[in-house]
N, C-alpha and C positions, 0 to 999 in steps of 0.2 A: 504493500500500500504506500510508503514511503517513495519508490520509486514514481508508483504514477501520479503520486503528489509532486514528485519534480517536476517533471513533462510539464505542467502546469505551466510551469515557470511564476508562482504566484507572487515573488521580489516585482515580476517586471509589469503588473496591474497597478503598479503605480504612474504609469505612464496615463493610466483612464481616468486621472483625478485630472486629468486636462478637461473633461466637462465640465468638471465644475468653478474653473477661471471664469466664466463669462459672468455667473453671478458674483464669485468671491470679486472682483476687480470694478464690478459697475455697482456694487455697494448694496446688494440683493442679498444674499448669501443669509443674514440672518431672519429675512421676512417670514413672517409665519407659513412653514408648509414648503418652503424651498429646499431645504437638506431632503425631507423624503418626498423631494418631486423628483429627483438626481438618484434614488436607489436603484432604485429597478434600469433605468438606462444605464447604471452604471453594471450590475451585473449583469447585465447584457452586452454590454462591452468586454467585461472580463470571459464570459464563456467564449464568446466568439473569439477574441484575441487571445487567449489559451489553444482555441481548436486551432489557430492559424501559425502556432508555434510548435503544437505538435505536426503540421501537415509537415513544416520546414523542414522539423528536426529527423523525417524519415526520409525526404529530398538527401538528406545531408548527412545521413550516415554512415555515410562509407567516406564521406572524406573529413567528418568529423575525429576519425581515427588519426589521423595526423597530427591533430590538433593537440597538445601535452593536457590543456585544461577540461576542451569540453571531449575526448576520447573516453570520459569517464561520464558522462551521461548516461542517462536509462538507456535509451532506444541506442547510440552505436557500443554500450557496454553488452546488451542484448539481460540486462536487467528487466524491462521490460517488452514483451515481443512485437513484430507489425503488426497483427489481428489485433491485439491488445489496441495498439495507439489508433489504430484507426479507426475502432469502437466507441472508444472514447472521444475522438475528433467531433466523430460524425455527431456525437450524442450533447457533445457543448456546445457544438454549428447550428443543431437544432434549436434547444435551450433558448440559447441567445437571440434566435431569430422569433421564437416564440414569445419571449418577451418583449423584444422590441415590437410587433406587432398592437401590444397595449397600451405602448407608448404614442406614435405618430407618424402616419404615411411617410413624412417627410423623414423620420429619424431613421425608421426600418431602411430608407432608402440609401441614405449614408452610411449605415450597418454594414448593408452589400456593398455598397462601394468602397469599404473598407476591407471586405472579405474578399470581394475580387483584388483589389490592390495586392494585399498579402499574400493572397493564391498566386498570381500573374509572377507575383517577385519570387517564390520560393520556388516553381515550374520552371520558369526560363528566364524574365527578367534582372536577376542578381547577376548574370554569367554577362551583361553588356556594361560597360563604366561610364558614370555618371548617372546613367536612368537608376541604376539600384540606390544611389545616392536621394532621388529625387521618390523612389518609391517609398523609404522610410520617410520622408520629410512629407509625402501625402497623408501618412496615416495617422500624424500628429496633428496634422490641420483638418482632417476628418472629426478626428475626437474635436477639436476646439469648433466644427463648424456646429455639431452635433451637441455640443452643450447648451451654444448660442438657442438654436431651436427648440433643447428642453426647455429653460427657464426663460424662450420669450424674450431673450437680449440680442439684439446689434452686437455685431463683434467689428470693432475698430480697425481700419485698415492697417492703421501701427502698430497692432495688436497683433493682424493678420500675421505682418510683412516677421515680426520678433518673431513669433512660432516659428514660421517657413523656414530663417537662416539659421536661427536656433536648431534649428533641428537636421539641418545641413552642416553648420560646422560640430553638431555631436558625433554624428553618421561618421564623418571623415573624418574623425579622431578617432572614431574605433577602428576604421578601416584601416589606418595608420600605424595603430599599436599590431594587427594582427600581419600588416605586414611587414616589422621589424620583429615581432617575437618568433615569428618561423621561417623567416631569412630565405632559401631559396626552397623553401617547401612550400612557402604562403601560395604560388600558384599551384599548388594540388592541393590546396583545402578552399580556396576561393580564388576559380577561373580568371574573373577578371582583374585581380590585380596586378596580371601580366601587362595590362592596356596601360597601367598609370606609370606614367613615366616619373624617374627621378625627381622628387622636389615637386610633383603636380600636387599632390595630398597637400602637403605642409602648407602650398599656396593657397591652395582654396580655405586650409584650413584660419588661416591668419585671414583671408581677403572676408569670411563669412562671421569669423571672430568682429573683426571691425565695423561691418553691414549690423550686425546684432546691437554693438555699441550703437550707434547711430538710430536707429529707427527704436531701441526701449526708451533713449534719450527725448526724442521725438515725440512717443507717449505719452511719456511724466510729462512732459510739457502740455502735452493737452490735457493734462491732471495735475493742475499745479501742486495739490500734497504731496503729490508722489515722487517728486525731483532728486529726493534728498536719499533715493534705494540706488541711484543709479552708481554711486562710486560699487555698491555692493555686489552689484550685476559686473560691474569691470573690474572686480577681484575675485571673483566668480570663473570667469573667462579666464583672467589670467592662471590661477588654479589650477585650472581644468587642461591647460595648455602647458603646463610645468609637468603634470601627470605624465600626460601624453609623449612628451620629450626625454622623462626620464625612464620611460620603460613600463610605468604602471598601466592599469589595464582603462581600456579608455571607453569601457560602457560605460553610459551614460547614469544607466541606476543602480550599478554596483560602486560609480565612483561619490555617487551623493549618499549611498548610504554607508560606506567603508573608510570613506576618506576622512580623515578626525577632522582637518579645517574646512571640508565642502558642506558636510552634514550641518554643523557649526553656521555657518552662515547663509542655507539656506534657508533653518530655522530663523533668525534674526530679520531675511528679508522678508518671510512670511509674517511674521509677529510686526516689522516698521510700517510694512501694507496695508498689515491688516487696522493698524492702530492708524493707520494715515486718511483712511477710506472711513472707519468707522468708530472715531472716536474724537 
């Protein structure tokens, strides 16, 4: 049972509290009835983006093997078997899609578009560079489109533009770290990092780093309280870009939850928001 509790991947459903940015940021968040208007699309997010990480991880088990870290996973350890995982896919694909159906036409419809994304990328998509870059950065603006729609908020184009790059220069951090931790093996565990040439990572990484400065600055700006998070956000970045350089691992939510000064100050920007917006 432990095993197919991994498959799960349940650290990385922290990625689906991006729904609930559009209320927490437009100062809704505490209205009576908002936290459980957000459950249930939230675990409808969770089953489906679980079933979309087990489909990956059986894409990817033969060349997860090569991999020092994730070679110890259920499915390429053969901890848990393919009938197994694909029982279980199938049955939180459902789940999810059953509940988003009590949700809203429009939310079920960004579900699938979420689910084809994740499908599309773990079939054939990842194996092309930059599209794989651009399909995790779709499925973070899905969730943030899909929050907007539950709680009935406008999502800020500056809001928009911070997720998008945001989530471009995480992608290409971790794409980075996996291509210096397995040196000239990283093209037999992921095709296309044979297409990135020398120094393209780093740049995009630094050019998206910068783009992210820029447009959350932009933000607080159109929310005058909120001006005073932004050193936070640019030592955030910078952080996160030290990791990445010295070798640490450059997922995105094992570096906010392992990292002593990431966790650190993500809490802090959470807590000066929240106090900026509603207090």
């Amino acid at each position: 049972m432990k095993a197919y509790f991994a498959i799960l991947r349940l650290n990385q459903w922290l990625k689906n509290l991006m729904l609930f940015f559009p209320p927490f940021l437009g100062g809704q968040l505490l209205v009576q009835g908002q936290l459980e208007r957000g459950l249930v699309p939230l675990l409808a997010f969770c089953c489906v983006s679980s079933s979309g990480y087990i489909f990956n991880d059986l894409m990817d088990r033969d060349r997860d093997l090569i991999h020092p870290q994730k070679s110890l996973r259920p499915i390429p350890s053969g901890r848990v078997s393919v009938t197994g995982a694909v029982l279980l896919a199938v049955l939180l694909l459902v789940a999810g899609l059953v509940l988003a159906v009590s949700c809203s036409k429009v939310f079920l419809t960004l579900l699938l578009c979420y689910q084809g994304v994740t499908l599309s990328y773990s079939f054939a998509l990842k194996a092309y560079p930059v599209i794989d870059l651009f399909c995790i950065s779709a499925g973070f603006l899905l969730r943030l489109q899909a929050g907007g729609e539950v709680f009935r908020i406008e999502i800020s184009p500056w809001l928009f533009m911070s997720v998008f790059l945001l989530s471009i220069f995480l992608s290409t951090g971790k794409r980075l770290c996996e291509y210096r931790l397995l040196g000239e093996r990283a093209v037999n565990h992921r095709e296309n990092l044979e297409h990135y040439p020398a120094g393209f990572l780093e740049g995009i990484m630094y050019m998206s780093g910068g783009a992210v400065l820029v447009t959350y600055a932009m933000y607080t700006i159109s929310r005058h309280t909120l001006i005073y998070s932004v050193p936070l956000c640019c030592f955030g970045l910078f952080r996160y870009i030290l990791r990445v350089q010295s070798g640490q691992s450059g997922d995105p939510t094992e570096s906010l939850l392992k990292d002593r000064v990431l966790l650190p100050v993500g809490v802090v920007w959470v807590a000066m928001v929240g106090w900026s917006i509603y207090w």
